[in-house]
C-alpha positions as CSV (number, residue, x, y, z in Angstrom):
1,X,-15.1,-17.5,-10.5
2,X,-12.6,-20.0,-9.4
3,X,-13.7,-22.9,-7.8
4,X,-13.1,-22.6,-3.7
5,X,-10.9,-25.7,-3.4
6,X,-8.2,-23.6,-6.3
7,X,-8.5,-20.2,-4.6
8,X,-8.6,-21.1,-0.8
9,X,-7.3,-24.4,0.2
10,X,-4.0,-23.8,1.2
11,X,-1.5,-27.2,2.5
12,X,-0.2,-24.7,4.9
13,X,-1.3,-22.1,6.8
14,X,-0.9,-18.4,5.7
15,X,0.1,-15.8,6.8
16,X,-0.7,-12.1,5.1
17,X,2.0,-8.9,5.9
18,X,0.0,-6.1,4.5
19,X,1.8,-3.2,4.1
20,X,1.6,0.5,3.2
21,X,3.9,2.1,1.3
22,X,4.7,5.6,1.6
23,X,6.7,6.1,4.7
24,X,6.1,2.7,5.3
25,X,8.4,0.8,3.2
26,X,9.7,4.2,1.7
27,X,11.1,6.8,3.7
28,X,8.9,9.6,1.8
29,X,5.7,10.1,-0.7
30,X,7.0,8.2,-3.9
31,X,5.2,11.7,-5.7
32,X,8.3,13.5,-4.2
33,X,11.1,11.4,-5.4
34,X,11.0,12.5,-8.9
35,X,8.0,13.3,-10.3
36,X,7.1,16.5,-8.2
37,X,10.4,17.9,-9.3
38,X,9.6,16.7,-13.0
39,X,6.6,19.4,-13.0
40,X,8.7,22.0,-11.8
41,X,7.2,22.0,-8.1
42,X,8.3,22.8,-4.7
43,X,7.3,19.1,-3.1
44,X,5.4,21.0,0.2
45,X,3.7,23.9,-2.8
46,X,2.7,20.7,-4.7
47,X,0.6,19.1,-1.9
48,X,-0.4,22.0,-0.4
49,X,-2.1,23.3,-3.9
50,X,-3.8,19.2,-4.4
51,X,-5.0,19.7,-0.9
52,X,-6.4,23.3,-1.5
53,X,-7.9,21.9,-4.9
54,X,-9.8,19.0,-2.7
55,X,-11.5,21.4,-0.2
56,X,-12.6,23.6,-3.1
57,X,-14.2,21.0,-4.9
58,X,-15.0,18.9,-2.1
59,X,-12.8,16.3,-3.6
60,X,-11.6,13.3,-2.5
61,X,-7.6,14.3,-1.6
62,X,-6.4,11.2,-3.8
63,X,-8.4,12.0,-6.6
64,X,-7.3,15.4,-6.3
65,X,-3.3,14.5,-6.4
66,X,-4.1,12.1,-9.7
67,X,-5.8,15.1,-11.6
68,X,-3.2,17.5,-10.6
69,X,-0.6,14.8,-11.5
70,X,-2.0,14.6,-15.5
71,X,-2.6,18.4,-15.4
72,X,0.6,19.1,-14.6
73,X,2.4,16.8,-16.6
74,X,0.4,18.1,-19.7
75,X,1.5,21.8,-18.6
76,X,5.0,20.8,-19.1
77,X,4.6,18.6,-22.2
78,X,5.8,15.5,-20.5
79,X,4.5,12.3,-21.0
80,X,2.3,10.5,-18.0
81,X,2.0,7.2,-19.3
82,X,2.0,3.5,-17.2
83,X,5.4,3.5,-18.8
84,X,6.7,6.9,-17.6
85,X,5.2,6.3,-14.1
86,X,6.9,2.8,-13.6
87,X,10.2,5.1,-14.3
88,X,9.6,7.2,-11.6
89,X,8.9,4.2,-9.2
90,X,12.0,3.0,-10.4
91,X,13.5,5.8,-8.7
92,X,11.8,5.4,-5.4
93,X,14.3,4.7,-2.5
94,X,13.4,2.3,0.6
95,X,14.2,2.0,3.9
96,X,17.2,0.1,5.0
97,X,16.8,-4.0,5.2
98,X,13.3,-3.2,2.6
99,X,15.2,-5.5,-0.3
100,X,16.0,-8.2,1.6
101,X,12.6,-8.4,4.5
102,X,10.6,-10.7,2.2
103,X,13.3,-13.5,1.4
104,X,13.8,-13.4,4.9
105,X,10.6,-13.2,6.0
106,X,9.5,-16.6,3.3
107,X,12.5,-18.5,5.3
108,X,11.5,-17.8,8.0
109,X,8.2,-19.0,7.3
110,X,8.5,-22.1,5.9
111,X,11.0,-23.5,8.9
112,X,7.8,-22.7,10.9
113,X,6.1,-24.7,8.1
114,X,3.6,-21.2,7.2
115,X,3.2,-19.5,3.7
116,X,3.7,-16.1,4.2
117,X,2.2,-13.8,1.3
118,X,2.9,-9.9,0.9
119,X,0.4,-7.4,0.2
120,X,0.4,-3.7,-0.6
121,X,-2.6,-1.5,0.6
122,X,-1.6,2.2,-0.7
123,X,-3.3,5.5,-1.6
124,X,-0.3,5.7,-3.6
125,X,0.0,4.9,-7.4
126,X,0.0,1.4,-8.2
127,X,2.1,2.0,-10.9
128,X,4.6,3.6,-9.4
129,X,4.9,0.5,-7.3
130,X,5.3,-1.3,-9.7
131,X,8.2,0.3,-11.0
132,X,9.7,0.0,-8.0
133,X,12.4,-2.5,-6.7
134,X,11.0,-5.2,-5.2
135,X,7.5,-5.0,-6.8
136,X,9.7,-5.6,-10.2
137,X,11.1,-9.0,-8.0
138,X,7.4,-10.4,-7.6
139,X,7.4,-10.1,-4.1
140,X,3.9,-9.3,-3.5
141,X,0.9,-11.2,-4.3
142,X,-1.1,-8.5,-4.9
143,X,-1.0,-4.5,-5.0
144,X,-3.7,-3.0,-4.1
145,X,-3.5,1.1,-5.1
146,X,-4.6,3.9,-6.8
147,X,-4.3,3.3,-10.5
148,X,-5.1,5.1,-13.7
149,X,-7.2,3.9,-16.6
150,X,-5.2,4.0,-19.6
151,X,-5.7,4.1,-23.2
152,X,-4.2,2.3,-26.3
153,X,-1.3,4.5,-26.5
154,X,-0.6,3.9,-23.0
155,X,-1.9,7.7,-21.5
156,X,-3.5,8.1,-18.6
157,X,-7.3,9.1,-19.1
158,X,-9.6,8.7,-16.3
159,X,-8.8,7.7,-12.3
160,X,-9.2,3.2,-11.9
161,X,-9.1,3.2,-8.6
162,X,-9.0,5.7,-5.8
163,X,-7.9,4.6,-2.4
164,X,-8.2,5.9,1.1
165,X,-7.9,5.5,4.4
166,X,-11.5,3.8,5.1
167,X,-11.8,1.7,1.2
168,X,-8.1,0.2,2.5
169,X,-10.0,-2.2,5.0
170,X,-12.5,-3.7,1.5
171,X,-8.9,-5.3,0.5
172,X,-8.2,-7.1,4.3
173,X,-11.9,-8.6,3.6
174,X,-10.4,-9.6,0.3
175,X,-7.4,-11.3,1.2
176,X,-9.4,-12.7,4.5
177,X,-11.7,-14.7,2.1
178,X,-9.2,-15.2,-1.0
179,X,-11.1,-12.8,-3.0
180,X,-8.3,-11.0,-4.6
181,X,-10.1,-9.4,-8.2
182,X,-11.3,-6.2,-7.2
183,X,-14.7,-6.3,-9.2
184,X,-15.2,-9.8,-7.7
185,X,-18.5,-9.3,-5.7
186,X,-17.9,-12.3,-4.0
187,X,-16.3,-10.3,-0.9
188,X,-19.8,-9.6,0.5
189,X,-20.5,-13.4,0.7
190,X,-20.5,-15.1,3.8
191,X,-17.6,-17.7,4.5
192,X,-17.9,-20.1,7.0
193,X,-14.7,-19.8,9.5
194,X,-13.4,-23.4,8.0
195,X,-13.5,-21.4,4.4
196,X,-11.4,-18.8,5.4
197,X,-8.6,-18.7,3.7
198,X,-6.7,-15.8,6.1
199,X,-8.1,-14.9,9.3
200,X,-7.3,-11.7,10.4
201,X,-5.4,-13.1,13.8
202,X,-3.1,-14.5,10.8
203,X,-2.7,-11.2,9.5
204,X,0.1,-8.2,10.3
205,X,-0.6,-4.7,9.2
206,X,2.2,-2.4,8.6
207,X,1.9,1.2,8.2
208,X,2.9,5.0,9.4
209,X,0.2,7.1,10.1
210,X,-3.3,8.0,11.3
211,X,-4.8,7.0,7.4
212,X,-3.9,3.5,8.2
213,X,-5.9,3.6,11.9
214,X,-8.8,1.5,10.3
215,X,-6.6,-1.3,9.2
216,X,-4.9,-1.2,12.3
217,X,-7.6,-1.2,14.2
218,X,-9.6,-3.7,12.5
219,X,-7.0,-6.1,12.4
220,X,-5.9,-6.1,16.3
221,X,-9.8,-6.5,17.1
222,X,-9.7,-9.5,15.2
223,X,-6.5,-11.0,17.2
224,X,-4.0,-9.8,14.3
225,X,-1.7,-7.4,15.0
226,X,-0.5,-4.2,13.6
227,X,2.9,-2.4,13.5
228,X,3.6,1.3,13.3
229,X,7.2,2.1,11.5
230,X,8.8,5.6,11.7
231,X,12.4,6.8,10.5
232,X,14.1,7.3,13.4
233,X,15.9,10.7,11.6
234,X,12.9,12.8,10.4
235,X,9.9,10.9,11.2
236,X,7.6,12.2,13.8
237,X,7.9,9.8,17.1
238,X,6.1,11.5,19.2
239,X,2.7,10.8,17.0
240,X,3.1,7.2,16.1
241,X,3.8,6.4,20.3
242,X,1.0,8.6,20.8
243,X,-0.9,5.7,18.8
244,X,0.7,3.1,20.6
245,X,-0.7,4.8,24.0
246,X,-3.8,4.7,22.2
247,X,-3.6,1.0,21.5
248,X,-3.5,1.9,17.9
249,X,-0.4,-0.3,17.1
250,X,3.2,-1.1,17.9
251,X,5.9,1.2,17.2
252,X,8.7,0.0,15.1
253,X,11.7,2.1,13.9
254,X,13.0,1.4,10.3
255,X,16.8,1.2,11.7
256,X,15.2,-2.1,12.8
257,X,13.9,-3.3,9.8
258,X,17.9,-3.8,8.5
259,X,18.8,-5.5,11.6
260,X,15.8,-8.3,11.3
């Protein structure tokens, strides 16, 4: 393990955006902007068969979507390899003002003489994320997703990681104490508040939906504070202000996000 003084001291103090991504930073699943099609799927036929497939086998739903991702893939003959799933997040489109938030947002931050760091907390593939725009620009200091294991010819084998809604909040603890290597056990020590590298009031959580209420709500307990993001053209509003009434989270259209 790294020494503390490398892996938490810090000149300045930090601030961590955590984000999801699907509906989040994208306007839609990044499974349905290419790949679902790929398979020869209607997008709503695709989830509703992964969904089915969980209750049978009372399966985890994101476990469920990665098999039926391979399976179908292998039905068709295509290849589902890290390589062919960074192409697809290559194809993933964002909300308005998405490319340029996190220049703007590290300006902004070091006027006010703070570091501010990006995260990703997804159920999504962390591949596809990868592949995607602004992942490929470095803007994030660490992904934290669903993944595949993968062998030497690059083919996905076996599921890495599977996250959801409740594991998401393991990775605030993570980047709370600067314990950012997933099999680090470290998490579970205890840190005395001056060894803290993140406090949670330093911390903004960004997301859509009711998966990301445990985030949400564990940050705003904390004195953080977490934001709720919609598209304003086929999102649901009515849900994410019923969160707000709830005292869930701030609501926050994405025709914002280009104006900021």
């Amino acid at each position: 393990m790294e020494p503390f003084e490398r892996r938490h001291k810090e000149s300045r103090p930090v601030l961590a955006i955590c984000y999801d991504f699907d509906k989040t930073l994208s306007p839609d699943d990044m499974q349905a902007q290419g790949y679902i099609q790929s398979v020869g799927y209607d997008v709503e036929q695709f989830w509703a068969e992964t969904n089915a497939f969980a209750r049978e086998h009372d399966m985890d739903s994101n476990l469920s979507y990665m098999y039926k991702m391979v399976q179908k893939a292998r039905e068709k003959q295509l290849p589902f390899t890290q390589a062919s799933l960074m192409e697809y997040g290559g194809r993933v489109q964002l909300f308005p003002g998405v490319e340029g938030w996190f220049d703007r947002m590290g300006a902004y931050g070091q006027a006010q003489g703070v570091l501010v760091e990006h995260y990703i907390i997804s159920s999504g593939l962390k591949e596809m994320i990868e592949g995607s725009s602004i992942a490929r620009q470095g803007v994030f200091r660490k992904i934290y997703a669903s993944a595949f294991y993968f062998n030497e010819q690059g083919e996905a084998e076996w599921p890495a990681q599977a996250i959801n809604y409740t594991s998401k909040t393991q990775f605030l603890f993570r980047i709370k104490k600067g314990v950012l290597d997933v099999n680090d056990a470290a998490v579970n020590d205890y840190f005395p508040p001056e060894q803290v590298r993140v406090p949670f009031r330093n911390m903004v959580y960004i997301g859509d939906s009711a998966t990301d209420i445990p985030c949400m709500k564990l940050v705003n307990s904390y004195g953080g504070h977490a934001i709720g993001v919609y598209d304003p053209d086929t999102g649901d509003r009515a849900r994410v202000f019923r969160m707000m009434q709830d005292d869930r989270w701030l609501v926050y259209s994405s025709d914002a996000a280009a104006d900021s």
